[in-house]
N, C-alpha and C positions, 0 to 999 in steps of 0.2 A: 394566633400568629402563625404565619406561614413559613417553614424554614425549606432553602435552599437545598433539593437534591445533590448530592455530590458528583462530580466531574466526572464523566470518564475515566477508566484508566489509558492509559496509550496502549496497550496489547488489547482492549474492547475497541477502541479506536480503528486501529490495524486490522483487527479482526485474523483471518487466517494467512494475510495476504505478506508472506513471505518470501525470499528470492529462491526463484523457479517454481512457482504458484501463479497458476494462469486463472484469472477468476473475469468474468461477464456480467453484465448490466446493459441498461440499453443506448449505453453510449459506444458499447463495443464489448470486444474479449480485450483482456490484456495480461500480456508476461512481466510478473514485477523481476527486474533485471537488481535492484537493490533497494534495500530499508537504510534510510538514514534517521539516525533516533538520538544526534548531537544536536540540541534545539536550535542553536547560533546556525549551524550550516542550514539545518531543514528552512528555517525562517529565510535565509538567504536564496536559497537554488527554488522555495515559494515567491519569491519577493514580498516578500510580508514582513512586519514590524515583528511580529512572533510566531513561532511554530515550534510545535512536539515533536514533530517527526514529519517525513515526503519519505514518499515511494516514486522511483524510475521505473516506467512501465514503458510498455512498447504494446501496439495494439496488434494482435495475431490475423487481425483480416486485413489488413492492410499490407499487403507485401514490400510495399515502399515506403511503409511507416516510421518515421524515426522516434528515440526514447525522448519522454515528455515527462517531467515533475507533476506529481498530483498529491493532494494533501486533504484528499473528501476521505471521513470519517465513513465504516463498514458499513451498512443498513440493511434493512433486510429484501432489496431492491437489486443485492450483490449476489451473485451465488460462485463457487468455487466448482471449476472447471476441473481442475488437477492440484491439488495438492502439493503443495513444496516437498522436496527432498527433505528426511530429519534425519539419515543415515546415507552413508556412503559408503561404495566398496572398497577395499583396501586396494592400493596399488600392486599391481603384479610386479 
């Protein structure tokens, strides 16, 4: 008997693709502008019956490009351009 490998998690999902993580593939570069990870909203601003999580990306080669919903799982097709912020400086 064959048993069902288990799901993804949603951070393997995600992969490294954080806000202010510009990562590339061959549909473009893109800036993720925000991680939504309320499933009700994700599945909404997807228009899908369900959803884990969407990311607001905006594509860096495109100067006139506006932010776009996207909700494709990491692969290894993705590579990470720059790294999201995980510290900040304090205000002066």
């Amino acid at each position: 008997m064959h048993s069902i490998p288990p799901r993804p998690s949603v951070q393997d999902e995600i992969g490294p693709r954080l806000p202010g993580a510009i990562y590339a593939n061959v549909d473009g570069r893109f800036e993720v502008l925000a991680l939504i990870t309320n499933p009700t909203d994700a599945a909404q601003l997807l228009r899908r019956a369900a959803a884990r999580w969407a990311l607001i990306v905006r594509d860096t080669l495109r100067p006139d490009g506006d932010p776009f919903v996207v909700g494709s799982v990491w692969t290894t097709s993705d590579y990470l351009v720059r790294p999201a912020r995980t510290e900040y400086a304090p205000a002066a």
